[in-house]
C-alpha positions as CSV (number, residue, x, y, z in Angstrom):
1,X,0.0,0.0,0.0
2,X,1.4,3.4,-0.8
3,X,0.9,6.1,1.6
4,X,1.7,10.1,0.7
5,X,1.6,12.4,3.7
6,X,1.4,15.9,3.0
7,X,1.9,18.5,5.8
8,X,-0.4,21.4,6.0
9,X,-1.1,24.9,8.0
10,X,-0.5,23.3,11.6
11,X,2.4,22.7,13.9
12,X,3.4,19.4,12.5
13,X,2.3,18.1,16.3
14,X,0.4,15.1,15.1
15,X,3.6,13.7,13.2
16,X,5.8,14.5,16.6
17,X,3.0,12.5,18.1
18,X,3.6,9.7,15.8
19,X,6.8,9.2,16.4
20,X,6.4,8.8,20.1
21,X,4.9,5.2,18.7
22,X,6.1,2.6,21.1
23,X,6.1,-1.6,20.4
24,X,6.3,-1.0,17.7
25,X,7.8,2.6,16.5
26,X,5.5,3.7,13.5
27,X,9.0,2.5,11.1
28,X,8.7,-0.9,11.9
29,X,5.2,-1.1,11.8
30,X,5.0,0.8,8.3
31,X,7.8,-2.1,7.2
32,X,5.3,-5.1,8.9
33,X,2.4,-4.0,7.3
34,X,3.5,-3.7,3.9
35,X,2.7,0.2,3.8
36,X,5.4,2.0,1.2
37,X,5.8,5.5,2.6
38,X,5.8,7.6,-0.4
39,X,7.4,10.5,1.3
40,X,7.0,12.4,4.3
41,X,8.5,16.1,4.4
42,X,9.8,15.4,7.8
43,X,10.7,11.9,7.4
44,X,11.6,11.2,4.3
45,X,14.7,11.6,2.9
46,X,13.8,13.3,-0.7
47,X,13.2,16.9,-1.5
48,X,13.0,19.5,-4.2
49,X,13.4,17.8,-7.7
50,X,12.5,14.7,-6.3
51,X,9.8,15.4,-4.7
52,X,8.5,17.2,-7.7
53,X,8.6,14.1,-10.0
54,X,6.9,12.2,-7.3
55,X,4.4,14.2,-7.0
56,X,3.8,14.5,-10.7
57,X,3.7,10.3,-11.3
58,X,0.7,10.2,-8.8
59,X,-1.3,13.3,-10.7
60,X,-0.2,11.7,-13.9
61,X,-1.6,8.2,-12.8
62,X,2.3,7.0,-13.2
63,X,2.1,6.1,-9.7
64,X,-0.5,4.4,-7.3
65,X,-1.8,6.3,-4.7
66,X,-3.6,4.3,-1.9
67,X,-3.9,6.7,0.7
68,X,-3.7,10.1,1.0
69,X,-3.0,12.0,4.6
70,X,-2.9,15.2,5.2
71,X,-1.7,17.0,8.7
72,X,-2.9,20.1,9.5
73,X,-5.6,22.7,8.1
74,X,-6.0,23.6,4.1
75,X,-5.8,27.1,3.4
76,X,-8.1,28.8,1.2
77,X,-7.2,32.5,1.3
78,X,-6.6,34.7,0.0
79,X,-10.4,35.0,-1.7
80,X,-10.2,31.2,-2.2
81,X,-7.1,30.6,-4.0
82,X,-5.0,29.3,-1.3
83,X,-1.9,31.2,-2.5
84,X,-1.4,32.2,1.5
85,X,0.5,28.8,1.2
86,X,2.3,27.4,-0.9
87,X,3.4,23.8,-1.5
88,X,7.2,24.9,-1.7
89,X,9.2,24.7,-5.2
90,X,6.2,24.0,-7.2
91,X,4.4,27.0,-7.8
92,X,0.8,25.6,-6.4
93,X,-1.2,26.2,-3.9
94,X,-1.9,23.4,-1.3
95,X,-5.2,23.9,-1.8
96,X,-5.2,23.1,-5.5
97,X,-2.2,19.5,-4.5
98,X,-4.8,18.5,-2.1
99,X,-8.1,18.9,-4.9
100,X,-5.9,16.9,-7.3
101,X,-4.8,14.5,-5.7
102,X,-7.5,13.4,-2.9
103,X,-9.7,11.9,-5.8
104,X,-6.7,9.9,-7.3
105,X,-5.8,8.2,-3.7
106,X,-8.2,5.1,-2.7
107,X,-8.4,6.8,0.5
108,X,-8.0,10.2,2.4
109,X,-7.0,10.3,5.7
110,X,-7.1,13.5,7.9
111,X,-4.6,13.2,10.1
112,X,-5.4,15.8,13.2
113,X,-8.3,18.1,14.4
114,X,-6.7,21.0,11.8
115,X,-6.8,18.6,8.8
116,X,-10.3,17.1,9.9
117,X,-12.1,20.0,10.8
118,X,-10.1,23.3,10.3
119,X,-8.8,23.3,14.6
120,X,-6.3,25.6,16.0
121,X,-5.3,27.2,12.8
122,X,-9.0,28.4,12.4
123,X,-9.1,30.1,15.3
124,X,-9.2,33.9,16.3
125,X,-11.5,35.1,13.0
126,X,-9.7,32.6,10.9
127,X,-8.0,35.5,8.1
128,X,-6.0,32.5,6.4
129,X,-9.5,30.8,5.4
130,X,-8.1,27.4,7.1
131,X,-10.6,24.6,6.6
132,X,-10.3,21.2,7.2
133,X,-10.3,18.4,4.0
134,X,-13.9,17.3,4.7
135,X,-15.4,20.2,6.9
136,X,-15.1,23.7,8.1
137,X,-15.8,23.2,11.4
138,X,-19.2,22.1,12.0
139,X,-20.4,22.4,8.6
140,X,-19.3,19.5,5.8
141,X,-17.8,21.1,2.9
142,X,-14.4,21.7,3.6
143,X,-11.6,21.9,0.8
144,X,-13.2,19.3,-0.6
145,X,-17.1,19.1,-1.4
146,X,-19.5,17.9,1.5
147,X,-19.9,14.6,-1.1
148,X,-16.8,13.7,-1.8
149,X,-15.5,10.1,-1.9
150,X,-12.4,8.4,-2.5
151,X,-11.8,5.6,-5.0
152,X,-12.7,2.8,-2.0
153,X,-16.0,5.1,-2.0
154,X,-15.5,6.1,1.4
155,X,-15.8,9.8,2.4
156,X,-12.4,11.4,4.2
157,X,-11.5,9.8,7.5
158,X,-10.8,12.4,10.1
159,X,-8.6,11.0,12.7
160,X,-9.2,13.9,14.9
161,X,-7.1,15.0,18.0
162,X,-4.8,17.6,19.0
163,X,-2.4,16.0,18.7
164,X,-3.9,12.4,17.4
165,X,-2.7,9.3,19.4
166,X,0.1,7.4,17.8
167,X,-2.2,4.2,18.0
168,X,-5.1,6.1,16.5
169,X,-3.4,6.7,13.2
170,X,-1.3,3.3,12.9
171,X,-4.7,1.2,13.9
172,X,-6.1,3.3,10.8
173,X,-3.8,2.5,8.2
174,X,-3.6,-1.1,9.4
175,X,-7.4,-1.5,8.5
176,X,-7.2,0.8,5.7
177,X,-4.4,-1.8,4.2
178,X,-6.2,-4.8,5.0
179,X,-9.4,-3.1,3.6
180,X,-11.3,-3.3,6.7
181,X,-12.3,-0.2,7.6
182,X,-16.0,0.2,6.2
183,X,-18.2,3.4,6.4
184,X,-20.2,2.1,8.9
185,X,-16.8,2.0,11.3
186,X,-16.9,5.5,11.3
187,X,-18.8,8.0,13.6
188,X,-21.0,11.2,12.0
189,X,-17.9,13.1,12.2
190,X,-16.0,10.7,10.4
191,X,-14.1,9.6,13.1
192,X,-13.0,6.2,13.6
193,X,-15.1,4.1,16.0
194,X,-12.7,2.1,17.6
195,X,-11.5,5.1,19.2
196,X,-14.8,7.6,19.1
197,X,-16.9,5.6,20.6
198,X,-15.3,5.5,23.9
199,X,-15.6,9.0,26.3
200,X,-12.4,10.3,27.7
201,X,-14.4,9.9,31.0
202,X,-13.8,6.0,30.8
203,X,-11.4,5.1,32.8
204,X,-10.7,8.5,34.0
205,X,-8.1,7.9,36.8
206,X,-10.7,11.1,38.8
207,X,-14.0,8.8,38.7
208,X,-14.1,8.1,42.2
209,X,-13.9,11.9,42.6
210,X,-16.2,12.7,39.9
211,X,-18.7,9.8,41.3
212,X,-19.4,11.9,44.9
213,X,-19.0,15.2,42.9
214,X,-15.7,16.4,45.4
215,X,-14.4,18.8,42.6
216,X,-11.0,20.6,42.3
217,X,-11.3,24.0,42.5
218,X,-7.0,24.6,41.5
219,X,-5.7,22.8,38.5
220,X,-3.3,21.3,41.1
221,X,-5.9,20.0,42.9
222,X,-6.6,15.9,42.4
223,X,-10.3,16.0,42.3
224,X,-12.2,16.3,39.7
225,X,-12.5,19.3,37.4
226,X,-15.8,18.8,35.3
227,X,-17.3,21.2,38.5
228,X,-15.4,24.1,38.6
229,X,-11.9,23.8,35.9
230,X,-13.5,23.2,32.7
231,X,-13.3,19.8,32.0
232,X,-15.5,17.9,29.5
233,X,-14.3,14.3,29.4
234,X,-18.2,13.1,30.1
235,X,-18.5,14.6,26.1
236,X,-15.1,14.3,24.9
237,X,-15.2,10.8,22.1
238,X,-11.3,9.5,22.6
239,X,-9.5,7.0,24.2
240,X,-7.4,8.6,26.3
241,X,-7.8,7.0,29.4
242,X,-8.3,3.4,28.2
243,X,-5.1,3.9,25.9
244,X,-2.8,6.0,28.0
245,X,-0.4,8.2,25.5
246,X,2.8,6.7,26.2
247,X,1.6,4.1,28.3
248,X,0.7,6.2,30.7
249,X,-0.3,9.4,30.4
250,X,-3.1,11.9,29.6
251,X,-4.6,15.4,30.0
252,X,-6.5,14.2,32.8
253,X,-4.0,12.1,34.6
254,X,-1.6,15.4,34.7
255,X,-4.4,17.1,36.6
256,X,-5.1,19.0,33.4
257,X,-9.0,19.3,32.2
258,X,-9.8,17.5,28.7
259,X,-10.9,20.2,26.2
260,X,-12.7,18.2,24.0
261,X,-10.0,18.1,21.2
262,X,-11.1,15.5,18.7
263,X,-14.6,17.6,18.1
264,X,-15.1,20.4,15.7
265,X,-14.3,24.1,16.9
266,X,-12.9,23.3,20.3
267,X,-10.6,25.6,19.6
268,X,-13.3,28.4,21.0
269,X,-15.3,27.1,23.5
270,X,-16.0,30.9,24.3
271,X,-14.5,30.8,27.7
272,X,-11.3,29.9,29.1
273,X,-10.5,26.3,29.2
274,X,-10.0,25.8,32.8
275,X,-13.0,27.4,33.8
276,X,-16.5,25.7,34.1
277,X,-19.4,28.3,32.5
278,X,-22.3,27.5,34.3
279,X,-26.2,28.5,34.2
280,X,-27.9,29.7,37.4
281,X,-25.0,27.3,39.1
282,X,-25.2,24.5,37.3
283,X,-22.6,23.6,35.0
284,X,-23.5,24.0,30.9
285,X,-21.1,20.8,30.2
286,X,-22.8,18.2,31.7
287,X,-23.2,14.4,30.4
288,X,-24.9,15.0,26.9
289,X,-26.9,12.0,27.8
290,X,-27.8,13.1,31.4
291,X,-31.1,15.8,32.4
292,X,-29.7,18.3,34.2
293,X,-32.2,17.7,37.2
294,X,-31.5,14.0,37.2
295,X,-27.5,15.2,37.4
296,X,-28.3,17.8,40.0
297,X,-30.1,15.3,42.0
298,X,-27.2,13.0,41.9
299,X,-24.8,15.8,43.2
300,X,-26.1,16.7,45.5
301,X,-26.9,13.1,47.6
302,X,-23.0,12.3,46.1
303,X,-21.6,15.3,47.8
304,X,-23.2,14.4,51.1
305,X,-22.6,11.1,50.7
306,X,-18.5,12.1,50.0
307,X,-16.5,10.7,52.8
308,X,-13.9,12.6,54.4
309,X,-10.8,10.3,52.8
310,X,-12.2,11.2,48.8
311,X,-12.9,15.2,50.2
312,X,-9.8,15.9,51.7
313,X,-7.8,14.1,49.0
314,X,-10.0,16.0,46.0
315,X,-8.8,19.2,47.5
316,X,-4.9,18.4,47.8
317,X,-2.1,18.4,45.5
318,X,-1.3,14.3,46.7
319,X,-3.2,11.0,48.4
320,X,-3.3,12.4,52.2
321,X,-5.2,10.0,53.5
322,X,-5.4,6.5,51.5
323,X,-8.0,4.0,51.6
324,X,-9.1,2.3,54.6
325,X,-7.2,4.8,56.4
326,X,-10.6,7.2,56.9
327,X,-12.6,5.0,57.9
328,X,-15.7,6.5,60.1
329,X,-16.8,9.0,57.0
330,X,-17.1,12.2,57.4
């Protein structure tokens, strides 16, 4: 399978991610798999002339294209032609690379929240025009039409995430090169299943906080911080938690609050990250499957219910009292 990553507007963050890939490191599993990488501007070794050619096989239909991913947002301005960026030494907008060559690969893969949905890059009135392959933020119709399809016949895959998991874009290309990744496996956002089905709340290491409602109110705090810091891992569809980045870590596990980063226009949530917007006192971000008087209910028997062990650990910086050790409750 031959795979041609192209780096848009963005940090490059997702590809860093990648190559944090551990047992195995994204090389050797490229090399297992049977997955030719084309080229890679900040892995591969060729450039300029070479890269040219390359580039001009595959629009020629001199070379198979089998999948297609782009990192980072596509940039339409100025007044739609894209010229704000420019694929380097040939003369073209991204834009126009990306309309050219996304119908010639079997599949499209956006590798990131910026590629998938337009994501940081976006942000703060957007004067670049950065939109993501399949959609500008909410709204389908991105660089490419709200109907587009690959050769396979499948729409673009967004494999959203700021920066993706490693795992999340190996696992893709693994089913995309055994062919079984059907339409179907994806969420309405495109996202892959495997992964967006799960909440970031799953396996949140702060349930047993989050349970009895004893909230942080300092982001050094280890209870937890849906309540007052901003967090909305009961919304958020990754991973995180059941797949630890690195084997072990996450937003939440480093006492930071998940920002939802796989969804459309995270980038402005309209209020500060770490702080919880709430509506005569009750907090906007609740469970999207919850009532808000059922969930108010439940907080407030949980929180008299807390016993003194979970509420004087939620509000310290480290376990002060470990379990079994506050026995009596409150």
């Amino acid at each position: 399978m031959n795979l041609l990553w192209l780096q848009s507007a963005g940090c490059g963050g997702c590809t860093m991610s990648l190559l944090c890939a551990e047992d195995p490191n994204i090389f050797d599993l490229l090399t297992d798999a049977g997955i030719d990488l084309l080229w890679h501007p900040s892995i591969s070794v060729e450039t300029g002339a070479e890269v040219r050619r390359l580039l001009e096989r595959i629009e020629a239909g001199e070379e198979t294209l089998d999948v297609l991913c782009v990192e980072g947002s596509i940039v339409t301005g100025p007044k739609g032609t894209g010229r704000y960026h420019m694929l380097a030494g040939t003369g073209r907008p991204m834009l126009d690379w990306v309309r050219s060559l996304a119908p010639l690969a079997r599949d499209v893969v956006a590798v990131g929240t910026c590629a998938a949905y337009g994501g940081v890059t976006s942000a703060g009135g957007n004067p670049a025009g950065a939109v993501g392959l399949a959609y500008d933020g909410k709204l389908k119709g991105g660089a490419l039409p709200s109907d587009f399809r690959a050769r396979s016949g499948r729409p673009v895959i967004n494999v959203a995430g700021c920066p993706t998991h490693p795992d999340w874009v190996s696992e893709t290309l693994l089913l995309l090169a055994e062919d079984r990744l059907a339409e179907a496996d994806l969420d309405p956002l495109g996202r892959p299943r495997f992964y967006a089905d799960n909440l970031v709340h799953h396996a949140c290491t702060k349930n047993e906080f989050y349970e009895y409602k004893a909230s942080a109110r300092e982001l050094s705090e280890m209870g937890c911080m849906m309540e007052h810091l901003g967090c909305v891992g009961t919304q958020a569809h990754a991973d995180c938690n059941i797949r630890p980045w690195n084997g072990a870590g996450s937003c939440t596990r480093g006492n930071y609050p998940c920002i939802n980063c796989t969804a459309p226009e995270f980038e402005e949530p309209r209020h500060p990250f770490t702080e919880t917007p709430t509506l005569a006192g009750i907090p906007i971000g609740l469970p999207s499957d919850m009532p808000k008087a059922w969930f108010m209910a439940l907080a407030s028997l949980s929180k008299a219910a807390t016993p003194k062990r979970i509420d004087v650990n939620a509000h310290s910086d480290r376990l002060k009292i470990p379990p079994g050790a506050g026995k009596g409750g409150k």
